[in-house]
Every structure is written in C-alpha cells, then in structure tokens.
C-alpha positions in Angstrom: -63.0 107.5 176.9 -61.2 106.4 179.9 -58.3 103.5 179.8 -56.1 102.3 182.1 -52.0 101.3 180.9 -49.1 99.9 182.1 -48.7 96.1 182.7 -50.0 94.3 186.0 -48.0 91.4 187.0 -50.0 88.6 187.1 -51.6 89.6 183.7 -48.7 90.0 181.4 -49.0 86.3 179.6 -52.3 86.8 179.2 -52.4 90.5 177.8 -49.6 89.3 175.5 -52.0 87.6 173.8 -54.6 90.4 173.6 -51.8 93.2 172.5 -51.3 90.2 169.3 -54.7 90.3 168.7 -55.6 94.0 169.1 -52.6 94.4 166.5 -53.2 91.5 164.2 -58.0 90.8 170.0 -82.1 77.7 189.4 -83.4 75.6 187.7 -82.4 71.8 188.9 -82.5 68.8 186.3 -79.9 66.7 185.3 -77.2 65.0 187.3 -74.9 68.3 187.7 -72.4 67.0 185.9 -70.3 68.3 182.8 -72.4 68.0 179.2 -68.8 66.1 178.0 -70.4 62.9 180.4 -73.9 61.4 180.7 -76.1 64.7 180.1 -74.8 65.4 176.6 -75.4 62.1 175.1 -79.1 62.9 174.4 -77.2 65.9 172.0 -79.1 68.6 173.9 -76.2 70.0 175.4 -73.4 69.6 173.1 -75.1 72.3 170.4 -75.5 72.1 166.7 -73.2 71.0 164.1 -75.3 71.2 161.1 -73.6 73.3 158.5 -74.7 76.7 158.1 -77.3 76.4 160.7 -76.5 79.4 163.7 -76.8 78.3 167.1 -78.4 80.2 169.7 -77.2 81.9 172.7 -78.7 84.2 174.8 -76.4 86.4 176.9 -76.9 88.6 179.7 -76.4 92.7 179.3 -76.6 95.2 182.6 -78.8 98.4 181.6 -77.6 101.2 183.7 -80.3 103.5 182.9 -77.5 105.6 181.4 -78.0 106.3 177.8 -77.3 110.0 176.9 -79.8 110.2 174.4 -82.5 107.4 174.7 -80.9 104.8 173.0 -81.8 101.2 173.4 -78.8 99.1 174.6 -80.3 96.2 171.6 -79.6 99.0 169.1 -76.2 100.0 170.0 -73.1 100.3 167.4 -71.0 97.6 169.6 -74.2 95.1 170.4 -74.5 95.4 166.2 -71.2 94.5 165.7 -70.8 91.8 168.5 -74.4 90.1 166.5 -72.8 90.6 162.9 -68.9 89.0 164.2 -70.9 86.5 166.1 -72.8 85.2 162.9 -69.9 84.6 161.0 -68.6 81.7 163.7 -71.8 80.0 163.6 -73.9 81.9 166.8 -77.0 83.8 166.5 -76.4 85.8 169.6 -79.2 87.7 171.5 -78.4 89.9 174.6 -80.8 89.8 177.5 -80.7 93.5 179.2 -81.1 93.0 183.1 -81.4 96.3 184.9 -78.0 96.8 186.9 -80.5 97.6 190.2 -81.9 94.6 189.9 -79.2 91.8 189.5 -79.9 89.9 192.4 -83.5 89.7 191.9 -83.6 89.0 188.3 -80.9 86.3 188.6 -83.1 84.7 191.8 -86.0 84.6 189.3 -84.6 83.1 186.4 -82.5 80.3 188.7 -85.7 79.3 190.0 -87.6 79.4 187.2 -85.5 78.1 184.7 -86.4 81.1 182.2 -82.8 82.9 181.9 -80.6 83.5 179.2 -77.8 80.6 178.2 -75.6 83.5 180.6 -76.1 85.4 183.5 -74.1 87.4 184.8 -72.7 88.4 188.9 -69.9 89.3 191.1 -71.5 87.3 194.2 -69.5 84.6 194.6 -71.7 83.0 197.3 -74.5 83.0 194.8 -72.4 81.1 192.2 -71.4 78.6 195.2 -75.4 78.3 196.0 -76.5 77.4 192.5 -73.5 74.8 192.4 -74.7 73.0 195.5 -77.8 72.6 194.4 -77.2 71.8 191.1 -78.4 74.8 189.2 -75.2 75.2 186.5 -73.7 73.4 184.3 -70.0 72.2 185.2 -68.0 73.8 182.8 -64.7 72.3 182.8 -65.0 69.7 179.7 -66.5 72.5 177.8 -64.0 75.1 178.8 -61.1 72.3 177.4 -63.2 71.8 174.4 -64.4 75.3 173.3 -62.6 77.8 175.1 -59.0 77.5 174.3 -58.8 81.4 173.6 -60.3 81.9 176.9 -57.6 80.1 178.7 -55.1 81.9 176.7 -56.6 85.3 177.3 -57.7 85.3 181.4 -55.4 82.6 182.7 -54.8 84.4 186.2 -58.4 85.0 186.7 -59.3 81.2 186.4 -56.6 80.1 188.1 -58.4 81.3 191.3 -61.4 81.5 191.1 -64.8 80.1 189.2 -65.0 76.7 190.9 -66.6 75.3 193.8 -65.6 71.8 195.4 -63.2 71.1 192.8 -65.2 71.6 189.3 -65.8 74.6 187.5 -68.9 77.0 187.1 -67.6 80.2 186.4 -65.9 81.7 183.7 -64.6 84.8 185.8 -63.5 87.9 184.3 -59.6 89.2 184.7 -59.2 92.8 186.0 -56.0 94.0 183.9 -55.6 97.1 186.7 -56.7 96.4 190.8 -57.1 99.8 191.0 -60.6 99.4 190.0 -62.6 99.7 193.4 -63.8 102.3 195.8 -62.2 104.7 196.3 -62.5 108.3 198.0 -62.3 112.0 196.2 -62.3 115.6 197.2 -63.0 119.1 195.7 -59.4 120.3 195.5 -60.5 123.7 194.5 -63.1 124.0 198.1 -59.8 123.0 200.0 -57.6 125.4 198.1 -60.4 128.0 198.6 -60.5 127.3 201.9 -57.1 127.2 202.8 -57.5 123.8 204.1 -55.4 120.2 203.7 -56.6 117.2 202.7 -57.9 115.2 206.0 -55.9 111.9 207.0 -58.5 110.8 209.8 -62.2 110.7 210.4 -62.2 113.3 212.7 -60.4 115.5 210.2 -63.0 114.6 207.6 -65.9 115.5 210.1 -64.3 119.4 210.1 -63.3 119.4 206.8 -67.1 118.2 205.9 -68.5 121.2 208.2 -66.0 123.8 206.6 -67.9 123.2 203.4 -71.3 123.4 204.8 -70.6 126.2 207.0 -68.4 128.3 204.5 -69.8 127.0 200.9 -66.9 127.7 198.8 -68.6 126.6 196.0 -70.9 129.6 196.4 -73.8 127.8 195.8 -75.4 128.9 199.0 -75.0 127.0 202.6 -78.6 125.8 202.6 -77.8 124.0 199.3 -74.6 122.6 200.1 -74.4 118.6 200.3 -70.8 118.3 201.9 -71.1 114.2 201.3 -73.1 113.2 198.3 -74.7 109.3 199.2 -77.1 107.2 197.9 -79.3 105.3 199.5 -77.8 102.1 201.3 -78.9 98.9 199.0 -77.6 97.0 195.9 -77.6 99.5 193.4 -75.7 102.0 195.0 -73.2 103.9 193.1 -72.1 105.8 196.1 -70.1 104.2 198.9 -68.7 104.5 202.7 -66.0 101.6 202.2 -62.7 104.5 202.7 -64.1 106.3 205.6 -65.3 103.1 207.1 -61.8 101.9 207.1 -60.5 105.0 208.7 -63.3 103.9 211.6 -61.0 100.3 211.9 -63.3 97.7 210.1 -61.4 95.7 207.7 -62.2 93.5 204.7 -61.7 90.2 206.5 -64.8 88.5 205.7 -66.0 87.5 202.4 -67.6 89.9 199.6 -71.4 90.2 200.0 -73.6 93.0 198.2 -73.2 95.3 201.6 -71.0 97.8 200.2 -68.6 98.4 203.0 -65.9 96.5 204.5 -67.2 93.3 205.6 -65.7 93.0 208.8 -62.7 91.8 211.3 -60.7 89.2 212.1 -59.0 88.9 215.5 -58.0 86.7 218.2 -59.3 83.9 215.7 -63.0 84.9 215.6 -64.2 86.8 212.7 -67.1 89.4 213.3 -68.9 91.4 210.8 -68.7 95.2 210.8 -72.0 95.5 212.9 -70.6 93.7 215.5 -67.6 95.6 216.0 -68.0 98.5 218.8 -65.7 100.1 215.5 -68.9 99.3 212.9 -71.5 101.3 215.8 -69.5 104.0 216.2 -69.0 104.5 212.5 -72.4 104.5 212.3 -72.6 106.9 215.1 -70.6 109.0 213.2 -72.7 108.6 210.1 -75.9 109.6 212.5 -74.1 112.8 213.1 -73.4 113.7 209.7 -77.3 113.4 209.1 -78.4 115.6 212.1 -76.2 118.2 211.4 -76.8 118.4 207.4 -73.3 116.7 206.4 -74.8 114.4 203.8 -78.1 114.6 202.0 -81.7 114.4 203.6 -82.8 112.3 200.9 -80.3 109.8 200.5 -82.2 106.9 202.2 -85.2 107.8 199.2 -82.6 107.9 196.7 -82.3 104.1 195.5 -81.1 104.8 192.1 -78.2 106.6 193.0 -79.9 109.5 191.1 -79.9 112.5 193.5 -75.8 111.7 194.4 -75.2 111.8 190.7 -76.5 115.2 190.6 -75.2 116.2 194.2 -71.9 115.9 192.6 -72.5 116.9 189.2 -73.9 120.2 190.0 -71.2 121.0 192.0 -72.9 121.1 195.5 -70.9 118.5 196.7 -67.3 118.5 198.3 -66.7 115.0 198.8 -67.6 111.2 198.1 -66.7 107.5 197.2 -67.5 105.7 194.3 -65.8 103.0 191.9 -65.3 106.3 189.3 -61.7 107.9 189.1 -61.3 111.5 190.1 -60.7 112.5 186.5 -64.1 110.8 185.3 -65.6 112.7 188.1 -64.2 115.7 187.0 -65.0 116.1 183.9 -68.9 115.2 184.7 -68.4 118.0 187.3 -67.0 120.8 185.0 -69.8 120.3 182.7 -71.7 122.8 185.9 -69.0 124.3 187.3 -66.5 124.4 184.9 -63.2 124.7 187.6 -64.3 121.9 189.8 -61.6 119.3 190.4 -61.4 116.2 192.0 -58.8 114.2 193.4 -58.0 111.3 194.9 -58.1 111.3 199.1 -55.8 108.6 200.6 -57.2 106.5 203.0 -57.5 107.7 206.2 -55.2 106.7 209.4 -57.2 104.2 211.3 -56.9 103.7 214.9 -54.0 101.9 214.8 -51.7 103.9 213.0 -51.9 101.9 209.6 -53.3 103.4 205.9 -55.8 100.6 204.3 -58.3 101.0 201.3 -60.0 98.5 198.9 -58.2 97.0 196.0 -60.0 94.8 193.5 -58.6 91.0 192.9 -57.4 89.8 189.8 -61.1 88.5 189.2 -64.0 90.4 189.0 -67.5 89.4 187.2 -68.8 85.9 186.8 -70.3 84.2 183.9 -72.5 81.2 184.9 -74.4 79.0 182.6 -77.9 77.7 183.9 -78.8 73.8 183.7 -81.7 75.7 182.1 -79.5 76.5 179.6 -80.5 73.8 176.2 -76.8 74.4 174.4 -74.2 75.7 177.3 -71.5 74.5 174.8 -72.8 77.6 172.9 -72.5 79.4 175.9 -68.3 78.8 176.0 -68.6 78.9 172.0 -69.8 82.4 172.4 -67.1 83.8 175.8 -64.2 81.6 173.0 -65.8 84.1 170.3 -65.8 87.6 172.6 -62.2 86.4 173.9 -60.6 86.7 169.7 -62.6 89.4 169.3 -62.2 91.1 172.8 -60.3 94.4 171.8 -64.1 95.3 170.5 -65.5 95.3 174.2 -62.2 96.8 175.2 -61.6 99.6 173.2 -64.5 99.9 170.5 -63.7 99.7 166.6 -60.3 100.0 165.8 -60.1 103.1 163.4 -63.2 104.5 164.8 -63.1 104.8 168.2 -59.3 104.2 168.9 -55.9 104.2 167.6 -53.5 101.7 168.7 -50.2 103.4 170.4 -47.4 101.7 171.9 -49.8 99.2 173.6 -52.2 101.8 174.8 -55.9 102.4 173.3 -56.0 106.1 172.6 -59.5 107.4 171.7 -59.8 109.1 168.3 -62.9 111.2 169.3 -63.6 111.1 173.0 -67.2 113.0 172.6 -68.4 110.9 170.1 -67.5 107.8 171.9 -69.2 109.5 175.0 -72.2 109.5 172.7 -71.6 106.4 170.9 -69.9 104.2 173.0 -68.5 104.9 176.8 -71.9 104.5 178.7 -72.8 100.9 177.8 -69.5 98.7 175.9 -67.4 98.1 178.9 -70.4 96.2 180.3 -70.2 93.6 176.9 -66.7 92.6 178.2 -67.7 89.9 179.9 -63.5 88.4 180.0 -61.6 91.2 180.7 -62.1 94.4 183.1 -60.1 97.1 181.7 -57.5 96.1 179.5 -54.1 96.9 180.9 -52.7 97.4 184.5 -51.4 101.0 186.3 -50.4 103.4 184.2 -47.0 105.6 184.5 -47.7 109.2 185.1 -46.0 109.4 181.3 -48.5 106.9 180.0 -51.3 108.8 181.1 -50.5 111.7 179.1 -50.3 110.0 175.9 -53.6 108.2 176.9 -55.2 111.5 176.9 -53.0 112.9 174.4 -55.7 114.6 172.5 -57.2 116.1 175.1 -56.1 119.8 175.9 -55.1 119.2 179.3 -53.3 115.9 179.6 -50.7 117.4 182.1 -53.3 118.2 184.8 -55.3 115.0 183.6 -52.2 112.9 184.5 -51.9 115.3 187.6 -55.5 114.0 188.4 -55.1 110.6 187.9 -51.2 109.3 188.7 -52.3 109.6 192.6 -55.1 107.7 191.9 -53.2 104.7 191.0 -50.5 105.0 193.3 -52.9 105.1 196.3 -53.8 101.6 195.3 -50.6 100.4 194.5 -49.7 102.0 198.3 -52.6 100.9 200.3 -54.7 98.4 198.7 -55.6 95.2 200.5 -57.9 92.6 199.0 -60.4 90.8 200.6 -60.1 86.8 201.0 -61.9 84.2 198.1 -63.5 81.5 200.3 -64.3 78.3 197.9 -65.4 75.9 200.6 -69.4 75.2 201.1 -71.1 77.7 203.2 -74.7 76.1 204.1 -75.1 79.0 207.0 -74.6 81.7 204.3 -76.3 80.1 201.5 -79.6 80.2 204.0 -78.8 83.2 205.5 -76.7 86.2 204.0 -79.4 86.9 201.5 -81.8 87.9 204.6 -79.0 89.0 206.5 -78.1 91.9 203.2 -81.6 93.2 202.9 -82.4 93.5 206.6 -79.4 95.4 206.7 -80.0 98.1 203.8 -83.0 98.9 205.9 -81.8 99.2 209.2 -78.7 100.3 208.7 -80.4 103.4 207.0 -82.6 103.9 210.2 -79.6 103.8 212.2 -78.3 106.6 210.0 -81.6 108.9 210.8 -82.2 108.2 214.1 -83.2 110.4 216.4 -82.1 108.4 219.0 -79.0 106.2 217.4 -78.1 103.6 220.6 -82.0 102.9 220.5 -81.8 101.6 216.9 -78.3 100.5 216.9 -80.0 98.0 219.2 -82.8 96.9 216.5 -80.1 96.5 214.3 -78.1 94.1 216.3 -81.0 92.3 217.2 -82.5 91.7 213.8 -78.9 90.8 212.5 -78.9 88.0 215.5 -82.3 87.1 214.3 -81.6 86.4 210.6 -78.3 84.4 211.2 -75.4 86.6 211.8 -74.1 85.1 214.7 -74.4 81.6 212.7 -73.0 83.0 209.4 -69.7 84.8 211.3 -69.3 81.8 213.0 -69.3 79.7 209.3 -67.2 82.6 208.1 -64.5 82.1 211.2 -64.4 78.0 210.5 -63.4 79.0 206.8 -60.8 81.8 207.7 -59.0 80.1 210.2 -58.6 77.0 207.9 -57.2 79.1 205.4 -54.8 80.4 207.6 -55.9 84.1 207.1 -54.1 87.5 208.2 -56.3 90.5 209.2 -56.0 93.2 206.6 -56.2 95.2 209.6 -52.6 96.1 210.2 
C-alpha cells in the first residue's frame, strides 16, 4: 500500500486533528435555498429524529473496473465496515457504484432526472457551478454549521477555497494532504542505462530518446513489439496523459480545469487562448502526428477507451515511457510483476521554449461532494461526510491492526499483498474528505513507510525525486468562482468534440488538413465565446501566466 508523509503547510491544523483521531480518525424544485430556511419546514429535509429509526443515505462509489479477483465493490471489507460504523450513528448507508468512465454521463442523468444518490461525486468544478445556477443542489452552509463540525475541523483549507458559488456553498470539497498528486511523467531507467542514454530535458530530446527505444529495443522484446509511449485513447476516462510533454511544447495551465486532460491553455498580453489555439497547441499536436507515423506510440490507442491496452503496454514491459497520476514506484512494481528489473522513475519536466521548467501540481482541493435538490434528507447527506470525517483513518489507511500500524505519524502497512488483495484497488475511492493523508515525505520517511518491504533504500531512491519535482516545478491552475453562462452552454460540446478530433489530428495522414477541422469545429461549438468568458474572469482576478 502506497502513503504519502511529511506535513504540507496549509494542512497541518487540520491533520492535527486526524493524527488525534487515528491515535485515539438536476433536478430543479424548491427555492434553492438552504433546508435551515423555508424548504425544511415541511420536515423533508431536515432528516429523522425518531429514536432508533436509521436514516437513509445513498452515497456515490467510482468502480474502476479494477478488482483483482472479481469482487463486488458492495461486498468489500471497508464498504462492510463503513455500513456497520455508519449504523451505530443513526444512518443506514447504501453506496451507489458509478463506473469511473462514465462520471460525467451518469451525473448528467441523475441531475436531470432527479434519480441520484443523496451524493454524487466530481472534480468538474464548472459542473458544480452549473447545477448551482440553476438550482439543482442544495445550499449547504446551515447544514455544514449544523452537522458537520468534524468536517470543518478535519478539511478546513480545502473549504476555505473552494465549494461555493456566488457566495453560498454546494460543495463539500475534499483536502489533498500532498500536491504531488497529479500528472506526472516516468521513464524506464534500466532502457536508458542500457542504452547509454540521459534522461531528455526537451521535446526534441524525448522525440530521439522515444526512437532509441523503438529502433534498438532494450527491453528485448522485439522492435516490432516495442510501444516507446504507452497512451490511451484521448476522452474522460483516460488514465494515460500528455499534460508534461505538452508543457515542454509551451502551453500552460492558465485556463480553468475541464475534463481535457492537458494543459488548458495561455494567458498573454491579457487574452487567454485555449491550447488549440496556440500555434504552440498545433505544433504539439504535430508532434504527436509524428509520433503515430513513425510507430512512437501505439496504433490502437485512439480504440483503447478504457485505458486497457496502456495498462498492459506498460505492464508487460514494452513500454519506455508515459504519464499518468501513478508514482514511479507504483508503476514499478506493476512492471516487475513481467519483467522483474524494470524501473521507473520520475522525468522532470521538460525545458519549454522559454527556458523555464513547469509541470502540474494538484490544489489543496480535489473531489467534490454535491447533494442533489433531489436528494429527500440532504442533512443526512452532511450527517454521513460528519460520520466518514471521525472515522476517516478507515478510508485512509484501512483497519488499524489489520492493514496498518501507526508509526510516528505515518500509516505503515502490516501486509502490503494482502491489502493489494483486500484493500488498495477500491478504499481510497470511499475517502470522500481527504486525498491522501499526509503531505511530502523526507527521503528518511519513505523508508520507514516501506519499512517492510525488502527494498526500501531503492524504493525511497524511486520515489524522493518524485516529490521533489513537484515541490520544484509545480504550478497550479487558477479556481474561477464567478458565473460562466458561455461555458455552462458550451464546454461540454466543446470537450467531446475535442476527444474526437483531437485523436484525428493525431492519425492524420495529412495533419494541417485536419488541424483545420479542428479549429473550425472548436469555433463552431463556442470556443472563441468560452476563451473570451474565460479572459473577462482571469483578468479580473488579476492572474499571472504559469508560463514563466
């Protein structure tokens, strides 16, 4: 089991708490207000108080089609415990699994239909800001001050900036303990070493270093087999990403988060335009075109939606480099299980045009939980994030005795392959209030997080770059909490045109022919109008490009 030490700043009140505990844990209706005020006088919204009687709430779970052994995500050891803890404060809880592929879709669907659980679940901010304006959640504030005093306690940072929209609150946002929790880019170590070859600090460099690999296969899996870049296809469910070598291109992360995983775009001179608009965005994409031609990533990757071909590019070792939210170590690990002397490690970013190192770093919030006016008891909605926030060390580390030991502050795991088994693929996704549970390790904290694992010297090897290249480079993306009509109408189209045509570009046989179809259908679904929205908001924020 993987865990992350080693205080971040802005969490250190919070996780004070957490250390105390661990050791001693759209559908309209209404008038959009808070169930404290007029809605709440009928009784339907302010939940049970009878007694012994268990009040209901249904809570969104991601399914990541990841169970090791077929097990049902209702049936697991955690979900158990969660439902049995639950009972005991009054709340009969029932988790709703939502494939993780699927999010957007799902959550469209049960907004509109008023069929969802008491909690869904997102990291689109501009989704939460939608179903606030027109009146699809349930203002939260009264009931946060009334039933989620542990919540304050534990994620304080994280709703200090973010969750609300005009002023009132409709999102309980999770706090990400480490903001090295993003993107970020890895290499075979061993295919340089056998190569003879350094790590590449530009694209150009990582263009060669790519064709090395193909052309001289030092896995010795044979050249025809060799997938020097494993990607998945371009759309939500991606596990795979292009966000570091896009930044080596000279897009930045100036424009706000969207389900397009790359950086969003630039802002310069005062005018903010999104990546496909940048000459830097097309020749990126150029470059991505020939990748394709000449073999450098897969054939298949614009078939593989479910990220399942990349997960066995690199897994079976026929793969020398990629991106993904994973650290090197995890990656390793799942690598040796094939090719038992693979190694991954971090890449820094690459130099971009103007001299300067840049590379994704995750804010201090991360998912949102939103409560639907659909909802009949949303009080049991903050009853139940109050419960998971005194009991959070379950969805942080497992069972205390069983899955972890408590160590000087860190989580160490008692048997890391029966929590592989048990636990790791599914309980992280529970946490709903916390991502992660401490910030950056030390290089000496690493090793007594893997302290009964034979190798924890080359594991904190593996990993102490990892962190340190976020601590060195990261840059984070700006939170926009003013109404955005343009992208609430727009960005939805604007995202799915784009994992289409985007992917076209990519397999072109003639690239400034389609790069041309994908500027036009861009204009044509409201990009021009949605950076021009996105400008108004940066430049009344003040913002600084994340491009120097």
């Amino acid at each position: 089991m993987h865990m992350k030490g080693s205080w971040h700043r802005s969490g250190q009140a919070a996780m004070a708490l957490v250390l105390t505990l661990s050791l001693g844990a759209c559908a309209g209706g209404g008038n959009g207000g808070s169930p404290s005020g007029s809605d709440s006088a009928s009784g339907s919204a302010s939940g049970s108080s009878e007694p012994g009687k268990l009040e209901k709430v249904r809570v969104s779970l991601w399914d990541r089609s990841n169970s090791p052994n077929g097990q049902k995500l209702t049936d697991t050891v955690i979900v158990k415990k969660l439902q049995e803890e639950a009972r005991k404060e009054g709340l009969d809880v029932e988790y709703v699994v939502l494939p993780r592929s699927q999010e957007s879709e799902k959550n469209s669907v049960w907004m509109a239909s008023g069929s969802g659980p008491d909690i869904i679940i997102t990291y689109d901010m501009n989704a939460m800001f939608k179903w606030a304006e027109q009146g699809g959640l349930w203002e939260l504030d009264d009931l946060l001050d009334q039933y989620g005093p542990d919540i304050k306690s534990l994620i304080g940072p994280a709703l200090d900036v973010a969750g609300t929209y005009k002023g009132k609150r409709y999102a309980i946002p999770a706090m990400r303990m480490s903001t090295a929790a993003a993107s970020n880019m890895k290499i075979r170590q061993d295919w340089l070493d056998k190569l003879g070859l350094k790590a590449p600090t530009t694209l150009d460099e990582l263009y060669e270093t790519l064709k090395a690999f193909k052309e001289q296969d030092p896995g010795g899996v044979g050249k025809d087999n060799v997938v020097p870049w494993a990607l998945p296809a371009i759309s939500q469910g991606m596990k795979g990403f292009f966000f570091g070598p896009m930044w080596g291109a000279g897009v930045a992360t100036d424009g706000p988060a969207t389900e397009m995983y790359m950086p969003s775009g630039n802002f310069e001179n005062g005018e903010f335009h999104s990546a496909v608009a940048l000459e830097e965005g097309k020749e990126f994409f150029r470059f991505m075109n020939k990748l394709y031609k000449e073999g450098l990533i897969s054939k298949e990757f614009v078939t593989d939606v479910n990220s399942q071909q990349f997960i066995q590019n690199y897994t079976s070792g026929v793969s020398g480099f990629m991106e993904s939210n994973e650290d090197p170590w995890v990656v390793t690990k799942e690598t040796r299980k094939s090719v038992p002397d693979a190694t991954w490690v971090t890449l820094d970013p690459l130099v971009r045009p103007n001299g300067t190192q840049a590379m994704t770093m995750a804010n201090v919030y991360g998912l949102l939980s939103l409560v639907p006016k659909s909802s009949p008891n949303p009080a049991a909605a903050i009853k139940y994030l109050n419960f998971l926030a005194k009991n959070i060390t379950l969805v942080q580390g497992g069972i205390e005795g069983v899955h972890y030991k408590e160590e000087d502050g860190l989580f160490v795991a008692i048997d890391p392959a029966k929590n592989a088994e048990e636990i790791d693929w599914y309980f992280k996704d529970l946490n709903l209030l916390t991502q992660g549970y401490m910030g950056n390790p030390t290089k000496e904290q690493i090793k007594e997080l893997y302290a009964n694992e034979s190798n924890p010297d080359e594991i904190a090897d593996i990993l102490d770059p990892y962190y340190r290249s976020f601590e060195n480079y990261g840059k984070q993306g700006p939170l926009i909490d003013t109404p955005r009509p343009v992208s609430d109408k727009s960005v939805a189209n604007i995202t799915q045109f784009l994992y289409d045509a985007l992917s076209k570009a990519v397999i072109a046989k003639d690239f400034d022919a389609e790069w041309e179809n994908v500027v036009t259908g861009w204009k044509k679904n409201g990009g021009e109008e949605y950076d021009a929205e996105v400008t108004q908001s940066l430049v009344a924020m003040n913002w600084k490009t994340t491009n120097e």
